[in-house]
N, C-alpha and C positions, 0 to 999 in steps of 0.2 A: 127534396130539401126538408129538413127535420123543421116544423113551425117552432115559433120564436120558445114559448113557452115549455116546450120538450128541449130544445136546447139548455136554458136558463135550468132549469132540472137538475140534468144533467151535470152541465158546471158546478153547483152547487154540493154537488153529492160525490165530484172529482171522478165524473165516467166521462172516458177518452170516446168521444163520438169521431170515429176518423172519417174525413173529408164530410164531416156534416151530417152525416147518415147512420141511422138502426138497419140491423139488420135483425128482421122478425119474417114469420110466415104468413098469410094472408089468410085470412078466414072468410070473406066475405070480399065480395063484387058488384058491379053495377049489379042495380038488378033485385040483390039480395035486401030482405028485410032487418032491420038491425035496432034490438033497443042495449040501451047501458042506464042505469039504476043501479043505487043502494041498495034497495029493495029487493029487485027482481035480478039485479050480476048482469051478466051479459049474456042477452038471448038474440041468436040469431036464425030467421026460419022459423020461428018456434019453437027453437030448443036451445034451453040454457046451455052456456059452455063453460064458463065461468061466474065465480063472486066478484065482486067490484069491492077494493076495499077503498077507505075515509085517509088511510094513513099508510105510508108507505112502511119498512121494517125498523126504519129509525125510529116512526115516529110521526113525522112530519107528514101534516096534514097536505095531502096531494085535492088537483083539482080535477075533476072528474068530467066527461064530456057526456051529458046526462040526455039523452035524447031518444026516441023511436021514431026510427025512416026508414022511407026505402033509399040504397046509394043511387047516385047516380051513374050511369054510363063509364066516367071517369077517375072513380071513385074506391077504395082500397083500405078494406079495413084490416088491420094488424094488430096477430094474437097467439105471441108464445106459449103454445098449451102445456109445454113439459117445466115452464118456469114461474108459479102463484105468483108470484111479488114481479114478474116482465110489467115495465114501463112499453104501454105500446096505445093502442089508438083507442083505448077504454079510456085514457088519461089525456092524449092529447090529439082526438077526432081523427076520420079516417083519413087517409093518403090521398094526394090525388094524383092522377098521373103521369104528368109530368114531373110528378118530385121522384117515382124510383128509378133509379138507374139503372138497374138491372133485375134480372131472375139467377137466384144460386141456386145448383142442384149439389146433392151430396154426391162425392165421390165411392163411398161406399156407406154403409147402416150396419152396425151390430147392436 
């Protein structure tokens, strides 16, 4: 389940979240180390992956889940690398398990 506040988002900006749900890629696992900062973007392991921005493309000032941990066990952090401006768990903390419903694979890649 998408938390309150990535829903709210979303309405607001008129993205159709069907049955409740993003679909993003996971970058990180129990287990894994994870900061998100202004400053530093998104480092996980010790390696940046991304920037973290203040402001979404409109504009509008986005809230940002500002932390360094390790995940836990349960825990599921999400991060569309092919899309800067992806609303994903930089914005609204990581996943936790019982919220995905699934694993998608692609059918094919070009």
């Amino acid at each position: 389940m998408v938390q309150a506040h990535a829903r709210l988002y979303a309405r607001q900006r008129s993205i159709e979240i069907t049955c409740g749900s993003f679909l993003k890629p996971i970058a990180a696992v129990g287990g894994d180390h994870v900061c998100v900062s202004l400053g530093q973007g998104l480092v996980v392991n010790g390696e940046k992956l991304a920037e973290v921005r203040h402001r979404d493309s409109s504009g509008t000032v986005t809230v940002i889940w500002q932390q360094c941990r390790k995940l836990s066990d349960n825990e599921y952090f999400l991060y569309a690398p092919r899309v800067p401006e992806s609303y994903d768990s930089r914005y609204y903390d990581p996943a936790r398990q019982e919220s995905i419903k699934g694993v998608y694979e692609p059918l094919w890649i070009w």
